[in-house]
C-alpha positions in Angstrom: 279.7 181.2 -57.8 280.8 182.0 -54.5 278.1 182.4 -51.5 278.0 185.2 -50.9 277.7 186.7 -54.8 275.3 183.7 -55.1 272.9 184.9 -52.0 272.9 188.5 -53.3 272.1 187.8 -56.2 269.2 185.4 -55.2 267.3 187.3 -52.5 268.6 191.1 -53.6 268.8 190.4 -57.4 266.1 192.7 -58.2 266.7 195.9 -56.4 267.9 198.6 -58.7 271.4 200.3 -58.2 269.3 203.8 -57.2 267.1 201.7 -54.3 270.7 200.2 -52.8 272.0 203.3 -52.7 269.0 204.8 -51.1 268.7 202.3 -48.1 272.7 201.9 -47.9 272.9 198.7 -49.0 276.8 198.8 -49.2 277.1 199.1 -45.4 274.3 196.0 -44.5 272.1 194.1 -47.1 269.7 193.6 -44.2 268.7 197.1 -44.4 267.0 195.7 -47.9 264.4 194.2 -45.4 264.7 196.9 -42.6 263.9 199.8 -44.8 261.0 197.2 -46.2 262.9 196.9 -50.0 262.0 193.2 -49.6 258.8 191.8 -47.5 260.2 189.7 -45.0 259.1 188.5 -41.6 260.6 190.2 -38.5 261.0 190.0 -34.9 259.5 186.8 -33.0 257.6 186.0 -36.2 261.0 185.4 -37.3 262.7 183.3 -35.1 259.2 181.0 -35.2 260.1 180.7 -38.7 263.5 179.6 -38.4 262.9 177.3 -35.4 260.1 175.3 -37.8 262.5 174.9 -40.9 264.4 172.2 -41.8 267.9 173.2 -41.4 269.4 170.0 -42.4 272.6 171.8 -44.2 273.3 175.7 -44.4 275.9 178.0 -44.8 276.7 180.6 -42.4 278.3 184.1 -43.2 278.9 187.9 -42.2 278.3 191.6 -43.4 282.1 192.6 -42.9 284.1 189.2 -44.0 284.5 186.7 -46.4 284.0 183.6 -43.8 281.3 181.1 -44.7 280.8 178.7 -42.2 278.7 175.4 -43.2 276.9 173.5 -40.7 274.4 170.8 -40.6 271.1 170.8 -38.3 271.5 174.1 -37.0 269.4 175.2 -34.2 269.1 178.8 -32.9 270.7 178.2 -29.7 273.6 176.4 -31.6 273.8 179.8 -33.6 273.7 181.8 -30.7 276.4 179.9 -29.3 278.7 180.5 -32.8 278.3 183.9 -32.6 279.0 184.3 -28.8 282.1 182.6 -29.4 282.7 184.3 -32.2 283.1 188.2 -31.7 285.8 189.4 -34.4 282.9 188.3 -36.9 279.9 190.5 -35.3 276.3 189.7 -34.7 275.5 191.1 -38.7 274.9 187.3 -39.6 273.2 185.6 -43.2 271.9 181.8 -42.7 271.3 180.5 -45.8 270.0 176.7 -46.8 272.2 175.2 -49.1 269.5 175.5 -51.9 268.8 178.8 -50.9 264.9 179.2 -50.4 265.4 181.0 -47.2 267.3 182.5 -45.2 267.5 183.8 -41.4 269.7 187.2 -40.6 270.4 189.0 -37.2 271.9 191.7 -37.1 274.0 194.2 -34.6 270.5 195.9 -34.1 268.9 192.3 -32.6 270.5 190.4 -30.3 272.1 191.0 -26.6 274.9 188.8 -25.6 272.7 187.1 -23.5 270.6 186.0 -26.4 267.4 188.3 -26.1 266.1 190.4 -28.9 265.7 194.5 -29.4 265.8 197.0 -31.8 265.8 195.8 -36.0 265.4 192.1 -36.5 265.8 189.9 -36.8 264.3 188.9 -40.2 263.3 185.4 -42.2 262.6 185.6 -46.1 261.3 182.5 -48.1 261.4 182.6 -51.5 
């Protein structure tokens, strides 16, 4: 199964076809945690979430393409860095552990180029 499918189905699986099309899912599956579809932790709570986890092997991808990326012992200035380098992909970014229990998501909404936080996001879910 490919990533992407596979993540979907793991962390969105059980939202009904009427609540996706209520929150516009079709446009950014974050807004499954953003309009609070799926508990999750936000903002700083977050980040402190991602920065204890092991991130030993994960897989990298984006809203608007079919690019996975897979990297090993991923740190968030090390993703920060990817996605300042990396502007034709966007800032609407899924970090997934190759098992995935969790994952890590920042959006267009949360980050500056500069690396500081605002708005929606971003948002940590463990299953």
């Amino acid at each position: 199964m490919e990533i992407k499918e596979k993540y979907i189905k793991t962390f969105f699986g059980k939202l009904t076809t009427k609540e996706k099309q209520e929150i516009y899912f079709e446009q950014y599956m974050w807004h499954a945690f953003s309009y609070k579809k799926i508990k999750c932790i936000d903002g700083e709570d977050a980040i402190n979430e991602f920065a204890k986890i092991e991130k030993n092997e994960v897989y990298i991808f984006f809203e608007h393409d079919d690019a996975v990326w897979k990297e090993k012992n991923l740190t968030l200035k090390k993703l920060f860095e990817l996605l300042n380098n990396s502007e034709e992909y966007g800032y609407d970014c899924y970090v997934v552990d190759k098992d995935f229990k969790w994952t890590f998501i920042t959006t267009h909404e949360t980050m500056y180029n500069d690396g500081s936080y605002h708005n929606i996001g971003p948002f940590f879910k463990k299953l």
